[in-house]
C-alpha positions in Angstrom: 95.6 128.5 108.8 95.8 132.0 107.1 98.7 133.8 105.7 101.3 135.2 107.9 101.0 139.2 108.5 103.7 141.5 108.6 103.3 141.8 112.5 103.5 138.1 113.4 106.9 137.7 110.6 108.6 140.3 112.9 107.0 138.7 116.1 108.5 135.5 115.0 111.6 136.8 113.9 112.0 138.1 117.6 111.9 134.9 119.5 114.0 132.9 117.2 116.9 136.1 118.1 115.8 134.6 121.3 116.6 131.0 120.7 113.1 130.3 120.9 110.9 128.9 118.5 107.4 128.0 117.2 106.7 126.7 113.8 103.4 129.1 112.8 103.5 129.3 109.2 100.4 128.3 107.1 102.4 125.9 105.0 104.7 123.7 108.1 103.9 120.5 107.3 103.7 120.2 110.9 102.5 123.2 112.9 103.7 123.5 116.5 103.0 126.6 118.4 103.8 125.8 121.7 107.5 128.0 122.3 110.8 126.0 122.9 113.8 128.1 124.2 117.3 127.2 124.7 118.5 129.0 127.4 122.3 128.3 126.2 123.7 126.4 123.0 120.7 125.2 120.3 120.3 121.3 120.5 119.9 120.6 116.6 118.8 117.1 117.8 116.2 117.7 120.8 112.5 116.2 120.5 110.0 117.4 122.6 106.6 116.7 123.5 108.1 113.2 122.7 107.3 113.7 119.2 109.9 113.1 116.4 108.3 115.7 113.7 110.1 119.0 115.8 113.1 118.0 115.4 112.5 117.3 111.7 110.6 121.2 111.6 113.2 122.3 113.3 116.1 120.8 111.3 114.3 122.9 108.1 115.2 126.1 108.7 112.6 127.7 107.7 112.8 130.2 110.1 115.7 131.5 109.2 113.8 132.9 106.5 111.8 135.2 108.6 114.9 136.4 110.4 115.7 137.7 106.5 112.6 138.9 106.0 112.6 140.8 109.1 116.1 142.0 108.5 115.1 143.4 104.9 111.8 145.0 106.4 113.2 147.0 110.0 117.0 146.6 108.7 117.4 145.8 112.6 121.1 143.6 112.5 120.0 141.3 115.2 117.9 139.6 112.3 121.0 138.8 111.0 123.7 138.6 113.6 121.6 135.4 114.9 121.3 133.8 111.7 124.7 133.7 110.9 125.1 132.5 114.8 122.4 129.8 114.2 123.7 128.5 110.6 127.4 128.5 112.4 126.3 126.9 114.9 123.9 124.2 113.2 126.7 123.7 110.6 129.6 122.9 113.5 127.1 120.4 115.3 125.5 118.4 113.3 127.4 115.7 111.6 124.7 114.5 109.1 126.3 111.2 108.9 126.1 110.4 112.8 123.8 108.2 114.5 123.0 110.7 117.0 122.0 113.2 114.2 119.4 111.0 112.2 116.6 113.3 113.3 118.2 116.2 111.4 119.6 114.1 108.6 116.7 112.3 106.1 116.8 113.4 102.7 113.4 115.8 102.7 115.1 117.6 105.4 118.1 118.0 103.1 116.1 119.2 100.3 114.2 121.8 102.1 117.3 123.5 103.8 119.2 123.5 100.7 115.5 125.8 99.5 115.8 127.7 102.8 119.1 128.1 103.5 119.4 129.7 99.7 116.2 131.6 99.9 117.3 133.2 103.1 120.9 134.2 101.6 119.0 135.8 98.7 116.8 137.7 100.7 119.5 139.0 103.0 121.7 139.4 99.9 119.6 142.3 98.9 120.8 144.7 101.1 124.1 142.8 103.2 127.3 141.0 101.2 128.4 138.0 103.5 132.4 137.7 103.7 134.2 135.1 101.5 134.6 132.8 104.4 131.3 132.5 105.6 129.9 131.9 102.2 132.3 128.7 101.3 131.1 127.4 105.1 128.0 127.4 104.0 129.0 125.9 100.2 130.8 123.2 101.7 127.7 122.0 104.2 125.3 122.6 101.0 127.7 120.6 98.5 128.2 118.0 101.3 124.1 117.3 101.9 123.3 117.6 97.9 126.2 114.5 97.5 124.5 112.6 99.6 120.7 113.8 97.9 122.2 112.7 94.2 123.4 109.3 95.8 120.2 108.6 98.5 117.4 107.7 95.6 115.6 105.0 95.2 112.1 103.7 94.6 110.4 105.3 97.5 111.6 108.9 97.0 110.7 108.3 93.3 107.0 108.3 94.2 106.9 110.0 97.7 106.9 113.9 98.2 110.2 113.0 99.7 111.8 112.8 96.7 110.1 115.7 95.0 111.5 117.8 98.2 115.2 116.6 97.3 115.3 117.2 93.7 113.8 120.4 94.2 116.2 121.2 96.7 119.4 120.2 94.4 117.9 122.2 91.6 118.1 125.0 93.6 121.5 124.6 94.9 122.7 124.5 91.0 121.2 127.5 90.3 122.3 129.7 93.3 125.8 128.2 92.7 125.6 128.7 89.0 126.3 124.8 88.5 123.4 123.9 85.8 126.3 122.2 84.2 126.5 119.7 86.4 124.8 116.5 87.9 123.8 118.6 90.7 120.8 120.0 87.8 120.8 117.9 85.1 120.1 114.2 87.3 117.2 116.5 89.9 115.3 117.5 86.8 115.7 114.5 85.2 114.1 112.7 88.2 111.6 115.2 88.4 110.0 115.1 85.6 109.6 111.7 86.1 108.2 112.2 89.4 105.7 114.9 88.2 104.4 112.0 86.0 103.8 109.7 88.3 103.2 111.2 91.4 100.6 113.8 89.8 97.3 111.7 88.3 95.9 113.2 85.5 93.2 115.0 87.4 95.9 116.9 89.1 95.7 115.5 92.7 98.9 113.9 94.5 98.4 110.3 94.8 99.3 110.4 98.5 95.7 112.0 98.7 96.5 114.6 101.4 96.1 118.4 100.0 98.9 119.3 102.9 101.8 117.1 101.1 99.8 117.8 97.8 101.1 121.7 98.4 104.3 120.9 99.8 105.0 119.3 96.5 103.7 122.1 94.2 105.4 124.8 96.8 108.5 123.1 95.7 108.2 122.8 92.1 106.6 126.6 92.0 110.5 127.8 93.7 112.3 125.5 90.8 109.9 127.6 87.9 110.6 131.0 89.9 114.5 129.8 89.6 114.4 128.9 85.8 112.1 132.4 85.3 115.2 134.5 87.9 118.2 133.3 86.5 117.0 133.6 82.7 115.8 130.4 82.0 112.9 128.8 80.1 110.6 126.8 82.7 110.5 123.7 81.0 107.0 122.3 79.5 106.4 119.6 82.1 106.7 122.3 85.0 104.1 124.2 83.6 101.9 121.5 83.0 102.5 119.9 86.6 101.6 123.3 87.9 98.8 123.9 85.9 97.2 120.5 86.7 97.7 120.9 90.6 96.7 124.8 90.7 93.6 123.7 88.7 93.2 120.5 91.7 93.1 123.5 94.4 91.0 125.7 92.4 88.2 122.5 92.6 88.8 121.5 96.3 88.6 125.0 97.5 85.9 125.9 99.7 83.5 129.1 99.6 85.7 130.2 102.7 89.1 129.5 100.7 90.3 126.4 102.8 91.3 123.1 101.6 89.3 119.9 103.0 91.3 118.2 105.7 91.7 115.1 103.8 93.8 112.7 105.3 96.7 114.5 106.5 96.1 117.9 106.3 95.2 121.2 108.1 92.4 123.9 107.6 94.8 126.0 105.3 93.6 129.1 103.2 94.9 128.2 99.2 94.6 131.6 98.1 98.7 132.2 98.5 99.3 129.0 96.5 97.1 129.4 93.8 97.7 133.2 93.5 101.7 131.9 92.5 100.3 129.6 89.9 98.1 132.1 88.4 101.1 134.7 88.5 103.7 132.1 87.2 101.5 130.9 84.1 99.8 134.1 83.6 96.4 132.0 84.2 93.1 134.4 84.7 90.9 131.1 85.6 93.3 130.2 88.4 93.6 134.0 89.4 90.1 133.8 89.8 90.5 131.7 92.9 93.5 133.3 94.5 94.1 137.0 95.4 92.9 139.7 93.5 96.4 141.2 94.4 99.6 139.7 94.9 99.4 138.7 98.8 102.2 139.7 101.2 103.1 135.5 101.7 103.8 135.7 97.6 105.7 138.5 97.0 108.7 137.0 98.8 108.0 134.3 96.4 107.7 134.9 93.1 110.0 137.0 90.3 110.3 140.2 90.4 108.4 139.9 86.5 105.8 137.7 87.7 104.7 140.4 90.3 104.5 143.5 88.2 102.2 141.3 85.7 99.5 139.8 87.9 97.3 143.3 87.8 97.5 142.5 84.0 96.1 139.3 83.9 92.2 139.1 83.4 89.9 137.4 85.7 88.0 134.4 84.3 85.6 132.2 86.2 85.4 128.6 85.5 81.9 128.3 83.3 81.1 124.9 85.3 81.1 125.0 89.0 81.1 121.3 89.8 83.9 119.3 89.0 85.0 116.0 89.0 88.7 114.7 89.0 87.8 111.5 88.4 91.4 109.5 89.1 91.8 110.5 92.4 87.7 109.9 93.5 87.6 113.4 94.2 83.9 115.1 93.3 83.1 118.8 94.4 79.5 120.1 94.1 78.9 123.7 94.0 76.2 126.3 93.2 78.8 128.7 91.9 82.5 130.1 92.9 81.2 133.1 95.4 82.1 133.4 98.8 78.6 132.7 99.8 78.2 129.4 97.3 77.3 126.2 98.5 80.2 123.6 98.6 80.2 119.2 99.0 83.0 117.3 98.2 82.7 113.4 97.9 85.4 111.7 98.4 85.9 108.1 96.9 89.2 106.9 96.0 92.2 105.1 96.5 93.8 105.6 100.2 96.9 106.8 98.8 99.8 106.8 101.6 100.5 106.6 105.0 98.9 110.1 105.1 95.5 108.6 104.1 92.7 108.1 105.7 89.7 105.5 106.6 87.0 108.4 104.6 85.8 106.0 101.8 82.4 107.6 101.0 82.9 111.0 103.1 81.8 114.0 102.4 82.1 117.5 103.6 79.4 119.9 103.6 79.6 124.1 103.4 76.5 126.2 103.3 77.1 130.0 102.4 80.5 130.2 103.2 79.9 128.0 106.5 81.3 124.7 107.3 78.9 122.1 108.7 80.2 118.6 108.0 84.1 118.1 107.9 86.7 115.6 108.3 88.2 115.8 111.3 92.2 116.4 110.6 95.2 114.7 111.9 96.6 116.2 114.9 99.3 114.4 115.7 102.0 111.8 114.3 103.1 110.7 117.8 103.5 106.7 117.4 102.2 106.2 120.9 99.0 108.7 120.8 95.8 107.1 120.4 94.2 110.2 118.7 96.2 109.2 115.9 94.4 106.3 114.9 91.2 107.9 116.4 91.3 110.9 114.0 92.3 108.5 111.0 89.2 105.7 111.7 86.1 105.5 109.8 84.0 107.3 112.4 86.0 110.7 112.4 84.8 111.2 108.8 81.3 111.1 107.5 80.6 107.6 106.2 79.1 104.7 107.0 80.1 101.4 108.3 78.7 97.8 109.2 78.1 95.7 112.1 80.6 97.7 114.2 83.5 97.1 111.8 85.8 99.3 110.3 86.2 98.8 106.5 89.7 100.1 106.8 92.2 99.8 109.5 95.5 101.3 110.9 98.1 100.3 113.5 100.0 103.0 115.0 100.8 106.6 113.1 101.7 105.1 109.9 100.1 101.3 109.6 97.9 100.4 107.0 96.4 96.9 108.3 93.7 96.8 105.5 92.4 99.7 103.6 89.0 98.7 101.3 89.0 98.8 97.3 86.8 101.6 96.3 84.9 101.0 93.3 84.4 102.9 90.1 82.7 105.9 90.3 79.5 107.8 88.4 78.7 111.4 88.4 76.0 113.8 86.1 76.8 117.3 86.6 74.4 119.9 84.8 73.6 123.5 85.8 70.0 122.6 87.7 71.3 119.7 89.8 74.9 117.1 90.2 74.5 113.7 91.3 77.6 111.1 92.5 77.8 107.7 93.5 81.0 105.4 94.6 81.2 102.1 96.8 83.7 100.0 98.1 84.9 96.5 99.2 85.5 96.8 102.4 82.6 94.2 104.3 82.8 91.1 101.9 85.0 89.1 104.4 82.2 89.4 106.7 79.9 86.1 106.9 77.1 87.6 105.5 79.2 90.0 102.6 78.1 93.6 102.1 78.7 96.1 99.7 78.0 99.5 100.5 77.6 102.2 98.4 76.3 106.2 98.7 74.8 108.1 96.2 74.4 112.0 96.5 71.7 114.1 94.8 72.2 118.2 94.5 69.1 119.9 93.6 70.9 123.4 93.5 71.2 125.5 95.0 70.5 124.0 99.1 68.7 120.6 98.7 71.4 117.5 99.1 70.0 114.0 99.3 72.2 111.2 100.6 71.6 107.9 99.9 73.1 104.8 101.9 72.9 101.4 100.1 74.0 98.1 101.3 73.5 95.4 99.3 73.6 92.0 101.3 71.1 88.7 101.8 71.7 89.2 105.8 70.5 91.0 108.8 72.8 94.1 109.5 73.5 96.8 111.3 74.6 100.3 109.9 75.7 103.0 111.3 76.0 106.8 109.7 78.5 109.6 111.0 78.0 113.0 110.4 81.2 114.7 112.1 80.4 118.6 112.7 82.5 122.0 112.8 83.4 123.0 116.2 81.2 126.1 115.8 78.1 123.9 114.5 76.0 122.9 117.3 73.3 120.0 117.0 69.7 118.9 118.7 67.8 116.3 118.2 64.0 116.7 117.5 62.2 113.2 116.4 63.5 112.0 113.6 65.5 114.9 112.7 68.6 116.9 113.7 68.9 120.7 113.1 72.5 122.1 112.7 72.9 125.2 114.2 75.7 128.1 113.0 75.9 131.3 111.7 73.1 129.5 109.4 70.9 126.6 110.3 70.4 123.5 108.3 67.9 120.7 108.8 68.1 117.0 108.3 65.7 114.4 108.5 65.4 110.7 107.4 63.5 108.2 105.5 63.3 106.2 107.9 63.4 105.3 111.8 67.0 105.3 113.1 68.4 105.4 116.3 70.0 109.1 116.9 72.6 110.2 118.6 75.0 112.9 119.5 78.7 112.2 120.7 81.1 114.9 122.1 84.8 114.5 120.1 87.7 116.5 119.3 88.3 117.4 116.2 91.8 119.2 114.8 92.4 121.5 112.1 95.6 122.5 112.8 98.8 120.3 113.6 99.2 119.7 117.7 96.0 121.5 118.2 92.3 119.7 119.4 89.1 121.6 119.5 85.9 120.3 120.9 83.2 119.2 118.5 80.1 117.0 118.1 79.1 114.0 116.4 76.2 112.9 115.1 75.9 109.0 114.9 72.8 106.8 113.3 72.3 103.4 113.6 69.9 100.9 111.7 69.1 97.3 111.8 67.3 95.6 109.0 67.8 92.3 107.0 68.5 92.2 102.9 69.3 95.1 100.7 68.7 98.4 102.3 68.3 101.9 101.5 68.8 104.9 104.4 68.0 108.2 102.8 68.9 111.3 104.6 67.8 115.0 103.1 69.6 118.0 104.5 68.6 121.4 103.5 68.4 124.8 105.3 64.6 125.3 104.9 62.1 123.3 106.8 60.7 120.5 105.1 58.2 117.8 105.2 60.0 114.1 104.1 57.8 110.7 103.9 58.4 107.5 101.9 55.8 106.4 99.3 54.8 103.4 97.3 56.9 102.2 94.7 54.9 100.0 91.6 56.0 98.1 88.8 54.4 99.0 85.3 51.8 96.6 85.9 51.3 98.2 89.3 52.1 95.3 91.8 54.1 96.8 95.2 57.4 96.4 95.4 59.4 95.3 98.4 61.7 98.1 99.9 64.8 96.0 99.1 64.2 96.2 96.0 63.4 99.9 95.7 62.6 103.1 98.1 61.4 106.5 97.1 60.7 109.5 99.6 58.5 112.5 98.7 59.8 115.9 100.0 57.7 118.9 100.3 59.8 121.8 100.5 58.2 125.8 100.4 56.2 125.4 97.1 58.0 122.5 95.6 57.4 118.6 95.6 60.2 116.6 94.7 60.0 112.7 94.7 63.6 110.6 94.7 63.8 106.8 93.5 66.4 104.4 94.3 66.4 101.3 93.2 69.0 98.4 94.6 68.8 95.5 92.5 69.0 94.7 88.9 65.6 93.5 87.2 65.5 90.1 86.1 62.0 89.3 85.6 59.8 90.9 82.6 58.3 93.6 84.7 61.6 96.1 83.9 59.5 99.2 84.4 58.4 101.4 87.8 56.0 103.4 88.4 55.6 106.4 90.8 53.4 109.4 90.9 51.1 108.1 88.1 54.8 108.1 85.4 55.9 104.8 84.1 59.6 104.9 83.5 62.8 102.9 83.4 65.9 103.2 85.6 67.4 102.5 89.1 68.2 106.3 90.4 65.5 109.1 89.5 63.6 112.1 90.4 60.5 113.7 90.1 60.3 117.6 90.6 57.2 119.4 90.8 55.9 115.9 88.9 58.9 116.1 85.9 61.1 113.2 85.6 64.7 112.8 85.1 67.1 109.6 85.3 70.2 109.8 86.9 71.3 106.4 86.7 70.1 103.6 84.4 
């Protein structure tokens, strides 16, 4: 989703004067854009479309913000005559304590309207004083939901976003009410910075593994720095750092065309707003680098009024290393360089995180120039009953592999984890000429015949990826490859090869013989919204350990497997080792993989007339290099 213009805030603003609303803005956790109006008295407590996360959008308020905004841009007083109609009537209905009122009463609900509620009353503030009366209403509803926020903690909220949300909230209810004196500041920022320290790893990704909750958090934690930087305080050392390390996770996950990957539950979202406010906030040229150039109309009802008139002063600075691996989380983003028109994989390999994870173990997404060809397939919905829940979470909606038919992790209903494989460490070589990644995981060894699988990618920069599929096992098995593709990506089959079709095309080709085939699905990169995609699906069967290499590459090319020798030049068996030989334009490049580990005297291989040692290599224009030994 992209930032929110000036025309749609005031289009917004409109219906909600009309009792009807959408939730449209880049950063709802859960978008919903089909209108609901009430025709008479606002139902705080309705669900429709039978699904539980309206009511909870609803009960947010962040709407009421745009009313403000809207107010402060036209200075039209129906902006505000309905929000103080809405917060009236919200306030006199909803008894947070009721039964009938859950949906409008958990704790992250709390701790966002106690940030909206107060960031609209600022930004009406600006040019309208409320009467005496109105204010303590809205004091006493405040005070009432941050008693229950201080009381309502325990070891969930300490490491879910929930808790985050709700100590951010109750920080900014002491500072609007000049209370930093009180519990109501000193026990939220104690928690928090206990949060920040175990909730952030030290790579800077969430541990819930979803980039969509991942900015929720930091959203929050950038409005408690802006409060400590408005009302003349020092933003405390661990804020900066938590900001720094999250700003610098978005900065490596960001794609050529500025959105984050849809990993596990998370929308196509443009990062530039997010990590334009942590640039502007810790005056950082590196992180500017990958937000706006200029402080972006989403931001500038963000940030301090200081913060703004600074950003042109801040200097540029591209990261010297485009690759980057954040190694705790099993995150790993190949690039050519930071440009719009760079060439972008992410390989994704770690723990599952939350309920918000996915089964993408071994994924990757792939962007060429600025396009998007391979990507994970989103989330869509969190309706317990909807089988595209579990659909969009399963292996197959993400590129991977699995075994015999069996998923290696598995989910009941929106939020069940049944069984989620153990990845295993990870390896990576990054260098200016080429990267190279490898993870595996756990997930087949309660089969009868165990597997392990494990993928290995090779980027000979700038547009050469090779993708290696190993499965080590004694038994006959079949395996099966998903290449899940961007709605505007369209596929054929020719042979043994598939060419991807786009704005660009890209061309991929096997090893070996597989069985091919192309699979209409829906994909969703936005929240309640399905789009019609493709999916390309391989299948395999072959006994022992075995190797499936698949090169992709937007130039045409020639791929066939050769001979591998030991030293003393006796074959060896493909299930001990495979190497392909790709002609491409004027270049030759050869690629080794080797499965086992040698226990016999004859250590050595030998390929294209070069007697080396190692188990991953390549050969280009006849040079050698070792990846892995």
């Amino acid at each position: 989703m992209a930032d929110m213009t000036k025309e749609t805030l005031i289009e917004t603003a409109d219906m909600i004067c009309c009792n009807t609303f959408i939730f449209n803005h880049k950063w709802d956790m859960e978008v919903c854009k089909t209108p609901v109006t009430f025709d008479n008295d606002i139902k705080w407590n309705h669900i429709p479309f039978d699904d539980p996360e309206w009511t909870f959008m609803m009960n947010r308020h962040k709407f009421w913000t745009f009313l403000a905004k809207a107010y402060y841009l036209t200075k039209d007083k129906k902006y505000l005559d309905t929000f103080i109609k809405q917060i009236n009537s919200w306030i006199d209905s909803v008894d947070i304590f009721s039964e009938e009122y859950k949906g409008c009463s958990r704790t992250i609900e709390m701790g966002l309207r106690c940030i909206n509620w107060i960031k609209t009353l600022e930004i009406f503030e600006k040019d309208y004083t409320f009467d005496k009366e109105f204010k303590t209403k809205i004091f006493k509803s405040l005070k009432q939901q941050c008693d229950v926020l201080l009381e309502v903690y325990d070891d969930f909220r300490i490491l879910s976003n929930w808790g985050v949300l709700q100590n951010c909230g109750l920080i900014t209810f002491a500072f609007y009410y000049h209370l930093t004196d009180t519990d109501y500041f000193s026990i939220p920022l104690k928690r928090l910075k206990h949060q920040c320290a175990i909730q952030i790893l030290p790579d800077g990704v969430h541990w819930e593994q979803s980039p969509m909750y991942q900015n929720e958090v930091l959203n929050c934690i950038l409005e408690v720095a802006i409060n400590f930087k408005k009302y003349k305080f020092s933003i405390p050392p661990f804020l900066k750092r938590t900001i720094s390390k999250i700003g610098y996770s978005n900065m490596a996950m960001k794609k050529p065309n500025h959105t984050q990957p849809m990993q596990g539950d998370s929308d196509y979202t443009d990062l530039r707003d997010i990590i334009t406010r942590c640039a502007a906030i810790l005056k950082d040229g590196t992180l500017k680098s990958a937000g706006y150039s200029e402080i972006d109309f989403e931001s500038i009802w963000e940030l301090d009024e200081e913060s703004i008139k600074n950003y042109p002063n801040i200097p540029t600075n591209y990261p010297k290393y485009p690759s980057m691996a954040l190694e705790e989380s099993g995150n790993f983003f190949l690039r050519n360089s930071f440009h719009k028109d760079g060439n972008y994989l992410w390989f994704s390999c770690g723990a599952i995180g939350s309920g918000h994870g996915h089964a993408n173990l071994l994924h990757f997404d792939l962007n060429y120039q600025g396009e998007d060809f391979l990507i994970d397939s989103g989330r869509y919905t969190y309706v317990e009953e909807n089988p595209v829940r579990v659909e969009l979470k399963n292996c197959y909606a993400h590129n991977t592999t699995i075994v015999d038919d069996e998923m290696f992790s598995k989910f009941k209903g929106a939020w069940g984890i049944v069984e989620a494989a153990l990845p295993l460490n990870n390896y990576y070589k990054f260098n200016k000429n080429f990267d190279y990644v490898e993870g595996a995981h756990l997930g087949y060894l309660n089969l009868p015949n165990p597997v392990i699988p494990m993928r290995k990618i090779f980027y000979l920069k700038p547009e050469l990826w090779i993708i290696v599929d190993q499965f080590n096992t004694s038994g006959e098995h079949k395996y099966s490859q998903f290449f899940n593709l961007d709605d505007k990506i369209t596929p054929t089959i020719e042979n043994n090869s598939v060419t991807l079709q786009g704005k660009n095309t890209l061309f991929m080709k096997w090893s070996d013989k597989l069985d091919i085939d192309i699979k209409d699905i829906q994909i969703s990169k936005e929240y309640n919204k399905l789009q019609p995609s493709k999916r390309i699906t391989t299948n395999f069967l072959n006994s022992g350990a075995t190797t499936i290499m698949t090169v992709i590459s937007p130039k045409d090319f020639k791929i066939e497997k050769i001979e591998v020798r030991r030293g003393n030049n006796d074959l060896v068996n493909e299930n001990e080792a495979k190497a392909i030989k790709i002609s491409l334009d004027n270049d030759e490049i050869i690629f080794f993989n080797s499965t086992k580990e040698i226990n016999n005297q004859k250590k050595t291989y030998k390929l294209n007339d070069t007697l080396f040692y190692g188990k991953t290599a390549f050969f280009l224009n006849g040079k050698l290099r070792v990846l892995k030994y």
